[in-house]
PyMOL Python script that loads the backbone (N, CA, C, O; Angstrom):
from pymol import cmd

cmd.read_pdbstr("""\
ATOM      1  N   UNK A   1      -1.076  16.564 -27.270  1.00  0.00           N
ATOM      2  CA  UNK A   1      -0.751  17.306 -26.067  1.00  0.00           C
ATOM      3  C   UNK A   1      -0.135  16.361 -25.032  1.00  0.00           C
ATOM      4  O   UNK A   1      -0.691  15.281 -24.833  1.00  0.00           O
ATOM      5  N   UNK A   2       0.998  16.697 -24.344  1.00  0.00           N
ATOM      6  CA  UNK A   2       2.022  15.901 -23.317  1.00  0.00           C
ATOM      7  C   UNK A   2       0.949  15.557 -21.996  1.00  0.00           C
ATOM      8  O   UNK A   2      -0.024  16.308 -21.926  1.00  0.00           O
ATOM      9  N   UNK A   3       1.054  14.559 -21.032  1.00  0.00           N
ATOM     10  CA  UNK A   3       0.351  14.439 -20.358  1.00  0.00           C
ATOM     11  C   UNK A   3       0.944  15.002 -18.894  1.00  0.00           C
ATOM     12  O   UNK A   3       2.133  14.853 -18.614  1.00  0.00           O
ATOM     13  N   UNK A   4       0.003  15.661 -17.991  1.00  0.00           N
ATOM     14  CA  UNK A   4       0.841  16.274 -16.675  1.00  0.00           C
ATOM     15  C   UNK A   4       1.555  15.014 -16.172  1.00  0.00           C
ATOM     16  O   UNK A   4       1.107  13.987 -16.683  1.00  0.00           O
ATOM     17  N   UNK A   5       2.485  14.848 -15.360  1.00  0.00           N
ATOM     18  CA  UNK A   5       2.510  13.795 -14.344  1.00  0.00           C
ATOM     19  C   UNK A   5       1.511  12.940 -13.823  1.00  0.00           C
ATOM     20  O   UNK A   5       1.446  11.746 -14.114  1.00  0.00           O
ATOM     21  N   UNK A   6       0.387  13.777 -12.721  1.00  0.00           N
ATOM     22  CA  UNK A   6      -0.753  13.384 -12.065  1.00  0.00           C
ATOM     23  C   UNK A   6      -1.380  12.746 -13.330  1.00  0.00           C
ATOM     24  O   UNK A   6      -1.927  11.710 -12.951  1.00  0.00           O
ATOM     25  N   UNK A   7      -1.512  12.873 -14.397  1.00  0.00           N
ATOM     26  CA  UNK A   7      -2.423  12.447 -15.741  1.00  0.00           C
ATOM     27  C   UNK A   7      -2.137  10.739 -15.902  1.00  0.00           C
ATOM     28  O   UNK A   7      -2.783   9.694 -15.984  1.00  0.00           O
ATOM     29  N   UNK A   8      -0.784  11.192 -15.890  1.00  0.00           N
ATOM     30  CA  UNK A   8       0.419   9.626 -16.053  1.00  0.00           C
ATOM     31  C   UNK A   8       0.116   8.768 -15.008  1.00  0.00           C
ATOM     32  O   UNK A   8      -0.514   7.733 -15.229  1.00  0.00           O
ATOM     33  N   UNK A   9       0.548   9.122 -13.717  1.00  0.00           N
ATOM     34  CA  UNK A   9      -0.052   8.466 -12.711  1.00  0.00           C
ATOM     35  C   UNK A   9      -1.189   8.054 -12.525  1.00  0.00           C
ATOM     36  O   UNK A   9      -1.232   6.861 -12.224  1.00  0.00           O
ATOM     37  N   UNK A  10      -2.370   8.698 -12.600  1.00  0.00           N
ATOM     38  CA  UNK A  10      -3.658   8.488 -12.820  1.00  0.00           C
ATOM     39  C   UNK A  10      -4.301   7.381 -13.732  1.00  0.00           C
ATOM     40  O   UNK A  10      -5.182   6.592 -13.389  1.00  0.00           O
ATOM     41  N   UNK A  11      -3.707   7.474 -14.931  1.00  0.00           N
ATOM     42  CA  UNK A  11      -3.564   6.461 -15.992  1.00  0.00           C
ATOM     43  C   UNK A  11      -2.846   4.680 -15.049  1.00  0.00           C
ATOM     44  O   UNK A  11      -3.421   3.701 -14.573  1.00  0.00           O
ATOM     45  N   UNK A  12      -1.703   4.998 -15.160  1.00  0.00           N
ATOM     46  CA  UNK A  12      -1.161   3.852 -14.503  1.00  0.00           C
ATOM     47  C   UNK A  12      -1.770   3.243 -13.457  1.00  0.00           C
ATOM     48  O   UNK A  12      -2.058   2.054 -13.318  1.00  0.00           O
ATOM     49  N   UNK A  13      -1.956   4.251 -12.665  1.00  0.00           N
ATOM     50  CA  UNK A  13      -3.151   3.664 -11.067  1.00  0.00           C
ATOM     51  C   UNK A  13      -4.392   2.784 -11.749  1.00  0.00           C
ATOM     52  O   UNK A  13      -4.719   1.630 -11.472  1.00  0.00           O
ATOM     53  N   UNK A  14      -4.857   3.498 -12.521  1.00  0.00           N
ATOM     54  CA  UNK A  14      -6.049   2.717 -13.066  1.00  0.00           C
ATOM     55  C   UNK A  14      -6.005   1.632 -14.108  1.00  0.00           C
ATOM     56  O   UNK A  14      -6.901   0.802 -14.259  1.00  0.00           O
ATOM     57  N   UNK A  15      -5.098   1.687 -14.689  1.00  0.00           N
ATOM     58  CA  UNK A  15      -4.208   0.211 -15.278  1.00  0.00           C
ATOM     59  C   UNK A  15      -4.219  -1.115 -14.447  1.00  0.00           C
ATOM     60  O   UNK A  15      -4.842  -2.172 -14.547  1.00  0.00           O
ATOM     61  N   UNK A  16      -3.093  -0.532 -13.419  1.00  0.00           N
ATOM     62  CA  UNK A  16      -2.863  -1.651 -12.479  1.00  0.00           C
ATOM     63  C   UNK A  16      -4.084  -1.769 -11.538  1.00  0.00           C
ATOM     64  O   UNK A  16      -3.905  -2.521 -10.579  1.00  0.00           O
ATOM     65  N   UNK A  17      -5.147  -1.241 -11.618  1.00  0.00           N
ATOM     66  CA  UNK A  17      -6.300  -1.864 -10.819  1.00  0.00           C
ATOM     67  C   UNK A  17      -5.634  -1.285  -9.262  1.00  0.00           C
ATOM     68  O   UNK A  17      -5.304  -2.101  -8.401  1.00  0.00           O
ATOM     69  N   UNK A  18      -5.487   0.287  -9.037  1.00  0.00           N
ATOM     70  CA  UNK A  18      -5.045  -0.041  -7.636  1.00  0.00           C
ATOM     71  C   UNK A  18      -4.927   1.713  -7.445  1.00  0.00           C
ATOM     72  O   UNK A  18      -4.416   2.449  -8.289  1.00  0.00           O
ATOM     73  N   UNK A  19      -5.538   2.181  -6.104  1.00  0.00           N
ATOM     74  CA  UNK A  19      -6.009   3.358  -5.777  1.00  0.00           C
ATOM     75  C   UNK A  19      -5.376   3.649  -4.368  1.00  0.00           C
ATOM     76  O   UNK A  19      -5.214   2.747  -3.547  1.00  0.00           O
ATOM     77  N   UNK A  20      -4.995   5.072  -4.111  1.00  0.00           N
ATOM     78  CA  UNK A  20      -4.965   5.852  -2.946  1.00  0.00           C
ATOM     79  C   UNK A  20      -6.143   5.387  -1.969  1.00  0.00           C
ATOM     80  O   UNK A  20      -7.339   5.483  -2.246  1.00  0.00           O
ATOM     81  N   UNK A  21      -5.374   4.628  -0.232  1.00  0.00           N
ATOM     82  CA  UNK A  21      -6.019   4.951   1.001  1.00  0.00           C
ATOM     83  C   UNK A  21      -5.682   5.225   1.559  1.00  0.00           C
ATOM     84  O   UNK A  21      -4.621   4.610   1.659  1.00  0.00           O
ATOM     85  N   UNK A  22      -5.801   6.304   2.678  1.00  0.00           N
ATOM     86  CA  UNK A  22      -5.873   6.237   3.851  1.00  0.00           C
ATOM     87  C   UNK A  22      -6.491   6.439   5.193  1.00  0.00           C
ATOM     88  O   UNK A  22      -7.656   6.765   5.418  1.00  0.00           O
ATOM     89  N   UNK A  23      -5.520   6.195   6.069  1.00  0.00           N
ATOM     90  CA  UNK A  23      -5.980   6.210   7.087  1.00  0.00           C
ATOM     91  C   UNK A  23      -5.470   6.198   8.672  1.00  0.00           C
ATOM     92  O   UNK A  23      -4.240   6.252   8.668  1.00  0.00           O
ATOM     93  N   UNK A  24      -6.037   6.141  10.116  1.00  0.00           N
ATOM     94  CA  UNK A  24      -5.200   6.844  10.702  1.00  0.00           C
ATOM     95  C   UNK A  24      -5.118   5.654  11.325  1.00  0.00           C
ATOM     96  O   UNK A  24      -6.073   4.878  11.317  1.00  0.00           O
ATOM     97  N   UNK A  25      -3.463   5.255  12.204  1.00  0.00           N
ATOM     98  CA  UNK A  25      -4.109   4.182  12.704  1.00  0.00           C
ATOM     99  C   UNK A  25      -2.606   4.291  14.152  1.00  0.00           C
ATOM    100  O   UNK A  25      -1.545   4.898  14.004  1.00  0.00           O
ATOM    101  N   UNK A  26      -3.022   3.533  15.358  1.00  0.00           N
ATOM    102  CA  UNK A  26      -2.608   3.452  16.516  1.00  0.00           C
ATOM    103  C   UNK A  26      -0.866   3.789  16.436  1.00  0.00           C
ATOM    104  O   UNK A  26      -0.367   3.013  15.621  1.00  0.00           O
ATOM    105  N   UNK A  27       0.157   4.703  17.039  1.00  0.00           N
ATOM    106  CA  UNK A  27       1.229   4.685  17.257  1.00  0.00           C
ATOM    107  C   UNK A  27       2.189   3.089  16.744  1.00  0.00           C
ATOM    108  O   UNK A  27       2.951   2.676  15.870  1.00  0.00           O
ATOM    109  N   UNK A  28       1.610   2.733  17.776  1.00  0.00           N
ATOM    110  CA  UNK A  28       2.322   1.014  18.324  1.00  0.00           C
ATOM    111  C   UNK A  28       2.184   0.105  17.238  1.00  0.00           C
ATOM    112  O   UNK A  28       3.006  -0.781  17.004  1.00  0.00           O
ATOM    113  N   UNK A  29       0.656   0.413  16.250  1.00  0.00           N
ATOM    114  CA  UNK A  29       0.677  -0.626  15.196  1.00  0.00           C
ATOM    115  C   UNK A  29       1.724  -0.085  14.132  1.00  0.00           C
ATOM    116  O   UNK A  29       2.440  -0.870  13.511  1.00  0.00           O
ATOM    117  N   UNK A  30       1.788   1.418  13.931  1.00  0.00           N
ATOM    118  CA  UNK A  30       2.794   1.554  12.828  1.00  0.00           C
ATOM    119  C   UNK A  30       3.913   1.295  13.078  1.00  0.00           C
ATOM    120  O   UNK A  30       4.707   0.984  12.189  1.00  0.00           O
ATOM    121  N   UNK A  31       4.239   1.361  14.341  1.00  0.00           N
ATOM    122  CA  UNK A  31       5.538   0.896  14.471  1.00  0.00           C
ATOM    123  C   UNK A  31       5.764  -0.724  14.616  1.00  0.00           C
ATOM    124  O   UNK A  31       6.853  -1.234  14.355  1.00  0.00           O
ATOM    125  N   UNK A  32       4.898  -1.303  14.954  1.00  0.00           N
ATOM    126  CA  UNK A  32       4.753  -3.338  14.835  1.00  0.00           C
ATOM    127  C   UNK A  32       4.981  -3.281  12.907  1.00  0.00           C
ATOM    128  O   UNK A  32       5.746  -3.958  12.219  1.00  0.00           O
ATOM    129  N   UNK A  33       4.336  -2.582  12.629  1.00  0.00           N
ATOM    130  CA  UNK A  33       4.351  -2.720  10.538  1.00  0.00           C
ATOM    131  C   UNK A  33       5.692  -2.316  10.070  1.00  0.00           C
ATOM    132  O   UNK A  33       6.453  -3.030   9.417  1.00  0.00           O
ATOM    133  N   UNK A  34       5.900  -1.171  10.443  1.00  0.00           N
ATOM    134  CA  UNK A  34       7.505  -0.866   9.935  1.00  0.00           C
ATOM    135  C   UNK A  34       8.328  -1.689  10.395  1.00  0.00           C
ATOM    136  O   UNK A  34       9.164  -2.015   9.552  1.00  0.00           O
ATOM    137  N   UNK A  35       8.494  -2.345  11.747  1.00  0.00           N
ATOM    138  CA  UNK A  35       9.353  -3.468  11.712  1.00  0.00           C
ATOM    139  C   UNK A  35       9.015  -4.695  11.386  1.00  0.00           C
ATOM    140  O   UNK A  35       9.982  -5.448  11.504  1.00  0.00           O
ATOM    141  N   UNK A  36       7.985  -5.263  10.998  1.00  0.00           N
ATOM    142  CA  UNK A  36       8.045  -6.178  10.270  1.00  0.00           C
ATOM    143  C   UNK A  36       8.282  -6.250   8.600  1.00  0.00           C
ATOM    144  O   UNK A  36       8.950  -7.019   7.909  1.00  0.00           O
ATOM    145  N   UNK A  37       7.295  -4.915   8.220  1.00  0.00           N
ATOM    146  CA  UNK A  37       8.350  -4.573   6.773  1.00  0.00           C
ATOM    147  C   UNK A  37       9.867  -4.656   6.849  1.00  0.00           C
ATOM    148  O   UNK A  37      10.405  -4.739   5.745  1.00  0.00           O
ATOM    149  N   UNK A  38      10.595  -4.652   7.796  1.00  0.00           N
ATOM    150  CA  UNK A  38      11.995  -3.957   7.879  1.00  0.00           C
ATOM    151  C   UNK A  38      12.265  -5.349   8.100  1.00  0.00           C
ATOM    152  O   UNK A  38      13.419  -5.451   7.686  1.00  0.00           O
ATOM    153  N   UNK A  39      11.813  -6.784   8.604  1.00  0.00           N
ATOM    154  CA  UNK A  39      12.086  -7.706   8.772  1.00  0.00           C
ATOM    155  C   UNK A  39      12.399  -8.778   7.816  1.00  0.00           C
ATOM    156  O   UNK A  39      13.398  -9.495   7.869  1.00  0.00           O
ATOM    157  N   UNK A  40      11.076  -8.849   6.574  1.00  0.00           N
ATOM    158  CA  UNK A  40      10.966  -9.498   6.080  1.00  0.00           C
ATOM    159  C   UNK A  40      10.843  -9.404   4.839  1.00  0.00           C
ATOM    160  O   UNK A  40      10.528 -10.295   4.051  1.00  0.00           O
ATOM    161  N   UNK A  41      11.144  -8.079   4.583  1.00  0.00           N
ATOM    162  CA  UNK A  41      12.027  -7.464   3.219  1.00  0.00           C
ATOM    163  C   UNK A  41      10.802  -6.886   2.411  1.00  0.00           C
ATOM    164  O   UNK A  41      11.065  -6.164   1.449  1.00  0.00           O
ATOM    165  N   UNK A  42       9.500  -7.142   2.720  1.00  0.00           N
ATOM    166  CA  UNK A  42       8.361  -6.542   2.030  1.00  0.00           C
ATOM    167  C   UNK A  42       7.669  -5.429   2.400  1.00  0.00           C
ATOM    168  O   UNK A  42       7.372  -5.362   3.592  1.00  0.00           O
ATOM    169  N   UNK A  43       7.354  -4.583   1.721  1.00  0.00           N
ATOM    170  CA  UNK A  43       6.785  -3.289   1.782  1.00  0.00           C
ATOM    171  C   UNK A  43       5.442  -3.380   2.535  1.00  0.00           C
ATOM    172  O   UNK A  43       5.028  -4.519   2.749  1.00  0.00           O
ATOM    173  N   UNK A  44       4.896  -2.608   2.854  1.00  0.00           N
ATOM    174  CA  UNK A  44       4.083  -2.025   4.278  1.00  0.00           C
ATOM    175  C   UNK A  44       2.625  -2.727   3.084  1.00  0.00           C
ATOM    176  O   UNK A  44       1.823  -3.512   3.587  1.00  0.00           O
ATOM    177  N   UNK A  45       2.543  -2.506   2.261  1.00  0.00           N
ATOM    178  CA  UNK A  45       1.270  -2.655   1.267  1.00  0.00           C
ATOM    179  C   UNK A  45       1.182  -3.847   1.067  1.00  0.00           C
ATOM    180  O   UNK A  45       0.073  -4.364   0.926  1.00  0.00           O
ATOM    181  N   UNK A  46       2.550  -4.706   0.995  1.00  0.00           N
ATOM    182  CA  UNK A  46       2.489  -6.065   0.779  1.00  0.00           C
ATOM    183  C   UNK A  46       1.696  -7.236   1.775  1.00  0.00           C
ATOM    184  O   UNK A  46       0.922  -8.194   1.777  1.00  0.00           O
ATOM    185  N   UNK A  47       2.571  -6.318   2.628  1.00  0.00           N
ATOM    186  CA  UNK A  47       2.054  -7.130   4.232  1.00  0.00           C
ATOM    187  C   UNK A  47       0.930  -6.688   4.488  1.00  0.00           C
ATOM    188  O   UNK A  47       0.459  -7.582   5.191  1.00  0.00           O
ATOM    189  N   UNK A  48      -0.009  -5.726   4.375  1.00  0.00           N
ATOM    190  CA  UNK A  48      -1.281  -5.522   4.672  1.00  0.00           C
ATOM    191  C   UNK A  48      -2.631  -6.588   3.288  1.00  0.00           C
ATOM    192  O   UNK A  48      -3.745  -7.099   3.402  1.00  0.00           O
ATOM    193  N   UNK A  49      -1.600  -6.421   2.137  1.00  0.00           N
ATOM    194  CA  UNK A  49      -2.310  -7.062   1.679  1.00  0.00           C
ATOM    195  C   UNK A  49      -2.680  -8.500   2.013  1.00  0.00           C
ATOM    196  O   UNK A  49      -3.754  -9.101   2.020  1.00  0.00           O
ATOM    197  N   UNK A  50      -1.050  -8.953   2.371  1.00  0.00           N
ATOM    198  CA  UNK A  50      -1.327 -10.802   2.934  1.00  0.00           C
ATOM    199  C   UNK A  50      -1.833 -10.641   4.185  1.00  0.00           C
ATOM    200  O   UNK A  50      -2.236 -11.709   4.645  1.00  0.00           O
ATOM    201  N   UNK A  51      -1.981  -9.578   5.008  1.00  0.00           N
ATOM    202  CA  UNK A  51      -2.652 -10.117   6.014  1.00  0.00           C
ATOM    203  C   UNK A  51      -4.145  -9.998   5.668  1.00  0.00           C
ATOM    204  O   UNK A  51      -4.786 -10.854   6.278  1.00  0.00           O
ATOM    205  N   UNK A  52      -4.980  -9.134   4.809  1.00  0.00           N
ATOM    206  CA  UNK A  52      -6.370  -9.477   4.457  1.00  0.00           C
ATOM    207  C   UNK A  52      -6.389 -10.483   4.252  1.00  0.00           C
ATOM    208  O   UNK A  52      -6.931 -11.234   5.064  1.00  0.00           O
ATOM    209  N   UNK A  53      -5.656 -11.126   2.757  1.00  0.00           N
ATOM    210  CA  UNK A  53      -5.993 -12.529   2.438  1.00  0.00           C
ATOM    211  C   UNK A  53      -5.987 -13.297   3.209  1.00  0.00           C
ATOM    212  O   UNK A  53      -7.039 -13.927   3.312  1.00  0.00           O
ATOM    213  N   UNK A  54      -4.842 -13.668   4.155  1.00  0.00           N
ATOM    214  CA  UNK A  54      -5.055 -14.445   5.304  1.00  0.00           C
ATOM    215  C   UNK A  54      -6.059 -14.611   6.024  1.00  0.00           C
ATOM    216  O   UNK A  54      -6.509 -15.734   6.254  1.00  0.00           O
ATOM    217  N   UNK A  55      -6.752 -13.124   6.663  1.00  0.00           N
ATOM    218  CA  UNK A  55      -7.863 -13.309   7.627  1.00  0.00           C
ATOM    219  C   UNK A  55      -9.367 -13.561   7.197  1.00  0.00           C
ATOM    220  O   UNK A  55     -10.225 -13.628   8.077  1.00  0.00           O
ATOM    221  N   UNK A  56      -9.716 -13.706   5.815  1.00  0.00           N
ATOM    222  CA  UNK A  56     -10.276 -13.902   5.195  1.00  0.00           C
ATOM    223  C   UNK A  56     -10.405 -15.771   5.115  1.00  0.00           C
ATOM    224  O   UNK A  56     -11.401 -16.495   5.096  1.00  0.00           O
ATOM    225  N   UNK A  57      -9.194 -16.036   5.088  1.00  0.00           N
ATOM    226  CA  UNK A  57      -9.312 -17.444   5.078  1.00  0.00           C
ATOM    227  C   UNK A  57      -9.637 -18.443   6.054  1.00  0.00           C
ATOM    228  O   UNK A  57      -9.662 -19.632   5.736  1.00  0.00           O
TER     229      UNK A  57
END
""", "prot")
cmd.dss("prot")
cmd.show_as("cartoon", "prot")
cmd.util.cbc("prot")
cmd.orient("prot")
């Protein structure tokens, strides 16, 4: 039996070790994130991720 889309996706998400969040967050910060995504050529997920690792350190 063919798998739905969501099935496929679902599969893959859980492959790559990596899940749906969200959440709501201040005007001013999404717009500080989209231009720094827009700056430095990396996606909004990328940059949230290096900034955990960073503040962690």
């Amino acid at each position: 039996m063919a798998m739905t889309k969501k099935e496929i996706q679902d599969r893959s998400d859980k492959k790559r070790g990596v899940r749906m969040v969200g959440f709501k967050l201040k005007e001013e910060t999404i717009q500080r994130l989209n231009e720094l995504s827009e700056r430095t050529e990396k996606s909004k997920t990328a940059l949230i991720e290096e900034m955990i690792l960073n503040y962690q350190a």
